[in-house]
C-alpha positions as CSV (number, residue, x, y, z in Angstrom):
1,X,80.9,76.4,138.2
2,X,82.6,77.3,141.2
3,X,80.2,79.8,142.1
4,X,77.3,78.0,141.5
5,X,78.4,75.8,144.2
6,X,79.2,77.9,146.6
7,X,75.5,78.8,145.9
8,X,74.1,75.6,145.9
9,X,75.9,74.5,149.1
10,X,74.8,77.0,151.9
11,X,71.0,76.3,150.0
12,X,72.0,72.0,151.0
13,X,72.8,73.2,154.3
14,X,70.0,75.2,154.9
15,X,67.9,72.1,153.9
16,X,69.5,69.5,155.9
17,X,69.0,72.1,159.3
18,X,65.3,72.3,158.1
19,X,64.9,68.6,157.9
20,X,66.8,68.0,161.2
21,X,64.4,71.0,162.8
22,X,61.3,69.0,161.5
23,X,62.1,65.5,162.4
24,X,63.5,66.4,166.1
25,X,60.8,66.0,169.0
26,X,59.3,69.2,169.7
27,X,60.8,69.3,173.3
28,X,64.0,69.4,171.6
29,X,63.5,71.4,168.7
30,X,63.2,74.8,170.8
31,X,66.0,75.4,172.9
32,X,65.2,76.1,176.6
33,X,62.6,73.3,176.8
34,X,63.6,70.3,179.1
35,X,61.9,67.1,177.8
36,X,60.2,65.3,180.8
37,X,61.4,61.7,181.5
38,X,60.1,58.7,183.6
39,X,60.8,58.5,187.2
40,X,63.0,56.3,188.5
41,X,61.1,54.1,191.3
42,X,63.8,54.8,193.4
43,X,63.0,58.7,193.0
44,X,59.6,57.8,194.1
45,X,57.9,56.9,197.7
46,X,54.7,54.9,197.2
47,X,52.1,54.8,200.6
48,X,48.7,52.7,201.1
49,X,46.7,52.8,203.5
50,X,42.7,52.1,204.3
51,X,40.6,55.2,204.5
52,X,39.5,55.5,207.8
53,X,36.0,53.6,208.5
54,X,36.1,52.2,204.5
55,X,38.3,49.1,205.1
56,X,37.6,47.9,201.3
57,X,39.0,51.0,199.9
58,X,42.4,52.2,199.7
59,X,44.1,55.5,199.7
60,X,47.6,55.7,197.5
61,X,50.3,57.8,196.6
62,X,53.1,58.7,195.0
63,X,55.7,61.5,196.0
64,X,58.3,62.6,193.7
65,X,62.0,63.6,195.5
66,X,64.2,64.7,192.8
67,X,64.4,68.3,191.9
68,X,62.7,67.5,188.5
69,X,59.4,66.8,187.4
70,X,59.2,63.2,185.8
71,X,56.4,61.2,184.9
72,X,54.3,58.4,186.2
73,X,51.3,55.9,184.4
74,X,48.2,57.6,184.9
75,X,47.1,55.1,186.7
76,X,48.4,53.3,189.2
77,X,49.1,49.8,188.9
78,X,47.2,47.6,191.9
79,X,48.1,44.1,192.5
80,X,46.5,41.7,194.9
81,X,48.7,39.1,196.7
82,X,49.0,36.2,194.2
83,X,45.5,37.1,192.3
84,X,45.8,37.5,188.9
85,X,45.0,40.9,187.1
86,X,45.3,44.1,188.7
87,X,42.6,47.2,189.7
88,X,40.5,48.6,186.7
89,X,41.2,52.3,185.7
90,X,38.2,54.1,186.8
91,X,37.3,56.2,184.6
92,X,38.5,54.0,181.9
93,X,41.0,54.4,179.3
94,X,43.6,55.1,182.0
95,X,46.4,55.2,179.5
96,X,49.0,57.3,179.2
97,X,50.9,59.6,181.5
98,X,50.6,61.6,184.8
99,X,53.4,64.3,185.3
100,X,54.8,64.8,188.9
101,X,56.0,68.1,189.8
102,X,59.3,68.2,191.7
103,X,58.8,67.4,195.3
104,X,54.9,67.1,194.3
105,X,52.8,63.8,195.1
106,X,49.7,62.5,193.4
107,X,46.8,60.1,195.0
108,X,44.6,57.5,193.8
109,X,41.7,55.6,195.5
110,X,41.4,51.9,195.6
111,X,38.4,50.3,196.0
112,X,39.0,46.2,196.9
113,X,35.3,44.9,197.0
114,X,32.1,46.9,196.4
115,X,29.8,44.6,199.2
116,X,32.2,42.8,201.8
117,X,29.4,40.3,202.2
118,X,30.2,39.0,198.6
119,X,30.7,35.6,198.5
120,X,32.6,35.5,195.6
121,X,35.4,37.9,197.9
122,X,38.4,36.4,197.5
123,X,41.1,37.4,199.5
124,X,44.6,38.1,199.5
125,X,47.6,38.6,201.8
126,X,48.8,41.8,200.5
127,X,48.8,44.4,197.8
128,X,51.5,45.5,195.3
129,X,51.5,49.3,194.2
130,X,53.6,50.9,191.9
131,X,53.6,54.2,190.5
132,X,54.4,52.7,186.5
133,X,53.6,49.3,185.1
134,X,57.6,49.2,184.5
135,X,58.4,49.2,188.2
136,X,58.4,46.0,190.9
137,X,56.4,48.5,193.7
138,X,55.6,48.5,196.9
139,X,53.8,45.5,198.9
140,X,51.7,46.6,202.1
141,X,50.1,43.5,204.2
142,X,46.6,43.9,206.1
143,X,48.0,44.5,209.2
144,X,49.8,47.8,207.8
145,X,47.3,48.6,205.4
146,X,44.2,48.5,208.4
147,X,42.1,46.0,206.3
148,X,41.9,43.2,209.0
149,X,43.8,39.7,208.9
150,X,43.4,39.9,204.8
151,X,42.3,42.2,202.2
152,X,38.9,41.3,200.2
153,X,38.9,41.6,196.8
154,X,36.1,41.5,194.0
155,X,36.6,43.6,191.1
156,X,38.9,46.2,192.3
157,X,38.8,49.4,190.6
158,X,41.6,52.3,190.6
159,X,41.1,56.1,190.4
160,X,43.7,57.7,188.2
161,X,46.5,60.3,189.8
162,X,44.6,63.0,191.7
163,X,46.3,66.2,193.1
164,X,44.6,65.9,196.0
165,X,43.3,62.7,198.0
166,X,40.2,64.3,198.7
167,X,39.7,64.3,194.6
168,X,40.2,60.7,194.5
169,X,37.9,60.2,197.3
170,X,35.1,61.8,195.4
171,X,36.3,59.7,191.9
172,X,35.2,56.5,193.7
173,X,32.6,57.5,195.7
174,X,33.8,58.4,199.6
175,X,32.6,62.0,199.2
């Protein structure tokens, strides 16, 4: 009997190691893999601002400054003074997560109001950006954002993270 379970016990510890192996994420079941986290909103800086000769659409972005990559919603979330709902993902499904490499900053393009001359515009004293749905954001009013006394608003749709604003320009329509 006594060798039977030394036998039988390296065999159960063999097993409960597998099980662990199989049950752990996969970012921690092989060593030397860091598992990427959210970013803090104080590890990120958020900007706005009106593209240039476009005052109904809005360059954003986000800039990591920790010495890790974390992640951000894909999409950023866009809020309109005290409007309910918040800019549409454009494409949809937005979804999911965008990583930022260390130091590394992603943009999105916002586009307020398709035809300024709308008159269903409504129009709101600032906008709210923030890099997650999880974090308060930033607010920017007209003044600072270059939209005029007010920002109009009709369907606002957001690109997702770009690398490069010039990408997000193209997304929603500017190039």
């Amino acid at each position: 009997m006594r060798i039977r379970a030394a036998i039988a016990a390296p065999a159960a510890v063999s097993a409960a190691a597998a099980a662990l192996l199989l049950t752990a994420p996969q970012s921690q079941a092989a060593a030397g893999h860091e598992r990427t986290v959210r970013c803090t909103e104080r590890a990120l800086t958020v900007q706005a601002k009106a593209v240039t000769g476009h005052p109904a659409v809005l360059r954003v972005s986000v800039t990591n400054h920790t010495a890790r990559a974390c992640l951000v919603d894909r999409v950023p979330t866009v809020t309109f003074g005290d409007l309910d709902g918040a800019a549409l993902p454009l494409p949809e499904g937005g979804t999911g997560d965008h990583r930022l490499a260390a130091g590394g900053t992603a943009y999105a393009a916002v586009r307020t109001i398709a035809d300024p001359a709308d008159p269903q515009a409504r129009r709101a004293d600032s906008v709210t950006v923030a890099a997650s749905a999880a974090h308060w954001g930033r607010s920017f009013g007209p003044g600072r954002l270059g939209t005029g006394r007010q920002v109009l608003v009709w369907e606002p749709v957001t690109t997702w993270w770009q690398p490069t604003a010039r990408a997000a320009d193209r997304i929603i329509g500017l190039d």
